[in-house]
N, C-alpha and C positions, 0 to 999 in steps of 0.2 A: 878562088873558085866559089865557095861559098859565101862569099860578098857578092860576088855577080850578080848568081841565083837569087840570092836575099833580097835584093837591088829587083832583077827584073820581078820578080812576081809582087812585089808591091808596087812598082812601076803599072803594072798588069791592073791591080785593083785600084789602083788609086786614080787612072785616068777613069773608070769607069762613074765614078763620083763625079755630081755635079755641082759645077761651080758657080758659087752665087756671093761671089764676095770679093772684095777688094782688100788686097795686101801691101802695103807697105815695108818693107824690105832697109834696113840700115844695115851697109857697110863700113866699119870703124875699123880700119887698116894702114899704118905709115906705111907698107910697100905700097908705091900704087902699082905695081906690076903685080903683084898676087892679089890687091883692091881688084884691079881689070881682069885678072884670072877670075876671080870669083863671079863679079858682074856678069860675064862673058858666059859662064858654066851653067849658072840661073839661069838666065837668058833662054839658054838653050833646051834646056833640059826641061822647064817648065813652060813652054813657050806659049801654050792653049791659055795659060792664065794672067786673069786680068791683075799685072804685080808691078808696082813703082820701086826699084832699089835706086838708092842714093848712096854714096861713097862719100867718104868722108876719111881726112888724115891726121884728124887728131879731135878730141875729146869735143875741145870749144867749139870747132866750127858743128859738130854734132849737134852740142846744145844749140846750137841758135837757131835748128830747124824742126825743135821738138815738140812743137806744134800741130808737126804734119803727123802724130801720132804712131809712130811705129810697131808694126805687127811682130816683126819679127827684126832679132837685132843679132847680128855675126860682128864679135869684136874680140883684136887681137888680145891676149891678153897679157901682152907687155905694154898697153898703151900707154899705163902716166908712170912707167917706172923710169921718161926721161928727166933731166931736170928743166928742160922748156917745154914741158906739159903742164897744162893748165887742166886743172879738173881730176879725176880719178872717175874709175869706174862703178864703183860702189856711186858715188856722190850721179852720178852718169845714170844710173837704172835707176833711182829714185825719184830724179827729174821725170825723166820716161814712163812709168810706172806712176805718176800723178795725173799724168795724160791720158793712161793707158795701163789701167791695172793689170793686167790681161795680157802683156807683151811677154815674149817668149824669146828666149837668149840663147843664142851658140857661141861658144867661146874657143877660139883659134890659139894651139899653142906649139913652140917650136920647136918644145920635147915631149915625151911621155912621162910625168911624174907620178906619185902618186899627191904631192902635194900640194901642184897644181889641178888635182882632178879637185880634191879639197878648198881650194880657193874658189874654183867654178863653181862648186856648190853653194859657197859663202856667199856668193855676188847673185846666185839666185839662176843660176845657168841651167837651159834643160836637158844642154850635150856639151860635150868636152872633144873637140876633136883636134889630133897633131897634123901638123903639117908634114906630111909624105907623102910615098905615090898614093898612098889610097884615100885621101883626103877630100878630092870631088865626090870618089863614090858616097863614101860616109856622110857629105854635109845631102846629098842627095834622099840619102835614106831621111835623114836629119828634119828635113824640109819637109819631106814627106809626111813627117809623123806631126809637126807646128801644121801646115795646110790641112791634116786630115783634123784637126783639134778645131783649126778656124770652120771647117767648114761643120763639123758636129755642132759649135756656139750655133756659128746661122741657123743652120736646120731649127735647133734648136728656140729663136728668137722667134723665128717666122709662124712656129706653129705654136708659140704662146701669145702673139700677137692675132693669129688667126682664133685661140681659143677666146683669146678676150673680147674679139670682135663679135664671134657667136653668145657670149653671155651678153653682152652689150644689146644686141638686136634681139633678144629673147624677150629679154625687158623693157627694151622699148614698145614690141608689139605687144605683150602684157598690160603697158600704160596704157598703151592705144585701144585697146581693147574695153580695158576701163574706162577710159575715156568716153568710149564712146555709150558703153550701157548705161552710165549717170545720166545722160544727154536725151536718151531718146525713150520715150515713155512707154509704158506695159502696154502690152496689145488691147484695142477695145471691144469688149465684149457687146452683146446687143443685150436691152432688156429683157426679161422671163414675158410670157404673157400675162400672168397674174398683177405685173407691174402697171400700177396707174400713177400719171404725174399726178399731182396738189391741184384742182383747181378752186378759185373761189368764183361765186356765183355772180353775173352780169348784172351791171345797174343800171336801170332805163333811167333815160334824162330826163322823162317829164316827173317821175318818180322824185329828183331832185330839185325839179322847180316849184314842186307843189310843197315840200317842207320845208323851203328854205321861205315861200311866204306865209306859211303858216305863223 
């Protein structure tokens, strides 16, 4: 009961937030029937949001799409303890985490240890949840708290991009401004009255012809 609760009133705030980003979603699960459970539960539940999950059933074919950057990664965490598993999880969030310092981990497990909550830690996981009935609620809660973190980065990006834009245009009209006072000359005053140009005194021409035959 107090799952529910806890469930709907952040369900309550969290749609109220708005969405300005795109998510990326890896699922890393050999069930694919609990793979398609999961898919299916996102899906649903997050449906307003613009989100890409990709399923995946074992570690390698993971890496070979880790370019598409992933936001947020749900992987079981029995994945490379087969012996035809290629890759490990550790080696797995590394990759990921090159592309994507910033990616956010849930790790699915099919008991309650404490020693597995301890591995989750290890590998860099930001929730640890077991597989039972309460399992959608919890990745739900889960979700909610990676989505409300993606969407605080953005906030965050858009209005340091906006502040830099206003210092940016601050300065430019400042040059411009500059610019333009170098360019255009002092205002011109008119002469005082007491002001007289220089002149010098006029020469008649006969005045010149008569000393030049002298």
């Amino acid at each position: 009961m107090h799952i529910r609760q806890d469930l709907q009133h952040k369900l309550k705030n969290f749609i109220l937030m708005k969405k300005t980003y795109h998510a990326n979603i890896f699922i890393v699960e050999k069930d694919e029937l609990v793979s398609m459970a999961l898919k299916h539960e996102i899906e649903k539940a997050f449906s307003g949001y613009d989100i890409t999950i990709f399923t995946f059933a074992s570690i390698a074919h993971c890496e070979l799409l880790i370019n598409y950057k992933p936001h947020i990664v749900i992987i079981n965490s029995r994945m490379n303890e087969s012996s035809t598993e290629h890759g490990t999880k550790k080696s797995l969030m590394d990759k990921i985490k090159a592309v994507n310092s910033r990616v956010q981990m849930i790790m699915l497990s099919e008991r309650e240890s404490a020693d597995s909550a301890v591995k989750a830690l290890h590998y860099g996981a930001q929730d640890y949840i077991v597989k039972n009935e309460f399992m959608f609620k919890k990745l739900r809660l889960s979700l909610i708290q990676c989505f409300t973190i993606l969407e605080l980065r953005s906030n965050m990006r858009m209005q340091v991009s906006l502040g830099i834009a206003a210092i940016v245009l601050v300065f430019l009209m400042f040059g411009v401004a500059l610019g333009l006072r170098a360019y255009v000359p002092e205002s011109y005053s008119a002469p005082s009255e007491n002001y007289h140009f220089s002149q010098k005194p006029a020469v008649n021409g006969l005045q010149i012809i008569s000393s030049l035959a002298e």
